[in-house]
C-alpha positions as MATLAB code, in Angstrom:
seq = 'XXXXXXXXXXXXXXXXXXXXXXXXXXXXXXXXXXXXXXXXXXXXXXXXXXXXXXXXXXXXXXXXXXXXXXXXXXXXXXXXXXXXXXXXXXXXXXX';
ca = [
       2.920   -8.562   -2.804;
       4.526   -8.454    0.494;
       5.859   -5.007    1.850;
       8.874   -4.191    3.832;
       7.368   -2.017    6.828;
      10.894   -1.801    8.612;
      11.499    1.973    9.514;
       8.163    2.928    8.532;
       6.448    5.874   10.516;
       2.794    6.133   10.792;
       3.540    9.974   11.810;
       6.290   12.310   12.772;
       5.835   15.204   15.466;
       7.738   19.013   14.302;
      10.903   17.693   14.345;
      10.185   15.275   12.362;
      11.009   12.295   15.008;
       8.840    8.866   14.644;
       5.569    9.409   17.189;
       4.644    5.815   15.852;
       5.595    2.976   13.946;
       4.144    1.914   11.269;
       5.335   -1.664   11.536;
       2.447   -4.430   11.465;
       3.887   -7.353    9.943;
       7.487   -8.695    9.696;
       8.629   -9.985    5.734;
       8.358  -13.538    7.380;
       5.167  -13.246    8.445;
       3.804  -12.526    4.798;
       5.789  -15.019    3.046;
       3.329  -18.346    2.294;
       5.397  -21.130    0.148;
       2.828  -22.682   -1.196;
       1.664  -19.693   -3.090;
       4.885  -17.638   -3.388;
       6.601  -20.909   -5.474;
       3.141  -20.461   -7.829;
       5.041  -20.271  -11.327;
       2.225  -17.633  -12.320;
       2.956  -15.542   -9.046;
       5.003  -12.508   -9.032;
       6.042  -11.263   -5.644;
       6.293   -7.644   -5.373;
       7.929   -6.524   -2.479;
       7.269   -2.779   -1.410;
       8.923   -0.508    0.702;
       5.775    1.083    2.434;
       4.358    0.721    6.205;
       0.847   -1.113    7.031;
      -0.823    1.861    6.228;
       0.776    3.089    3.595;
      -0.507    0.124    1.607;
      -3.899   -0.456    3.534;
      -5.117    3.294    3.664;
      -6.977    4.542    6.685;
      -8.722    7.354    7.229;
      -5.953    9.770    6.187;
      -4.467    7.930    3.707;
      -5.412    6.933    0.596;
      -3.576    3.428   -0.846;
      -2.485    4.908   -3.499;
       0.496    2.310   -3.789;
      -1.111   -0.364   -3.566;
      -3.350    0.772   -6.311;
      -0.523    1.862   -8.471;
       1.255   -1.918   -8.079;
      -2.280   -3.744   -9.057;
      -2.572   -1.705  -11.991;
       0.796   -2.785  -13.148;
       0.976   -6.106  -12.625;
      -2.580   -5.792  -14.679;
      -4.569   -7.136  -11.388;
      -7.015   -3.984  -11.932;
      -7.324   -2.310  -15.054;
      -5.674    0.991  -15.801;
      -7.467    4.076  -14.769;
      -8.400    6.653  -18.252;
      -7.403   10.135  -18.035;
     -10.779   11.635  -18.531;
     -11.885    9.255  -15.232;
      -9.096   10.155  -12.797;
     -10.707   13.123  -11.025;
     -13.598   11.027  -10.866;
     -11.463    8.353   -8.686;
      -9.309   10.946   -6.671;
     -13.273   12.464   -5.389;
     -14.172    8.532   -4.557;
     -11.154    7.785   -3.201;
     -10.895   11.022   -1.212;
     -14.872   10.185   -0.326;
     -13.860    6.752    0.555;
     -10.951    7.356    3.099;
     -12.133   10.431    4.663;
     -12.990   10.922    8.059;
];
């Protein structure tokens, strides 16, 4: 998975204008042949900033999460278990 952080905004003042970007990596820098060419590989690319997919301690990676589950990297969360994961996660990436 690689994700396209172009125009990404870590946060926006009233007006909504861009205090900071959210722009880590370029796509070139997250490209790797020798594992992208892997025949059992399948590059995902996302439209998401650094944090966005990372998390921090006001967000919560929920993309990230969302793409491993369906690519079948982590298994699928049940229904009865979700509130259980939102309180971890919210415990987790909390200040």
């Amino acid at each position: 998975m690689v994700n396209d952080e172009r125009g990404s905004c870590r946060g926006t003042d009233a007006r909504g204008q861009c205090l900071e970007s959210d722009r880590i990596f370029s796509l070139a820098e997250q490209y790797r042949p020798v594992i992208d060419h892997d025949p059992q590989r399948v590059n995902v690319v996302v439209k998401a900033g650094h944090v966005e997919i990372v998390g921090d301690t006001q967000v919560i990676p929920r993309k990230l999460l969302a793409i491993l589950q369906e690519q079948g990297l982590l298994a699928a969360t049940p229904p009865e278990r979700r509130a259980a994961l939102e309180r971890l996660l919210t415990d987790l990436y909390s200040t």
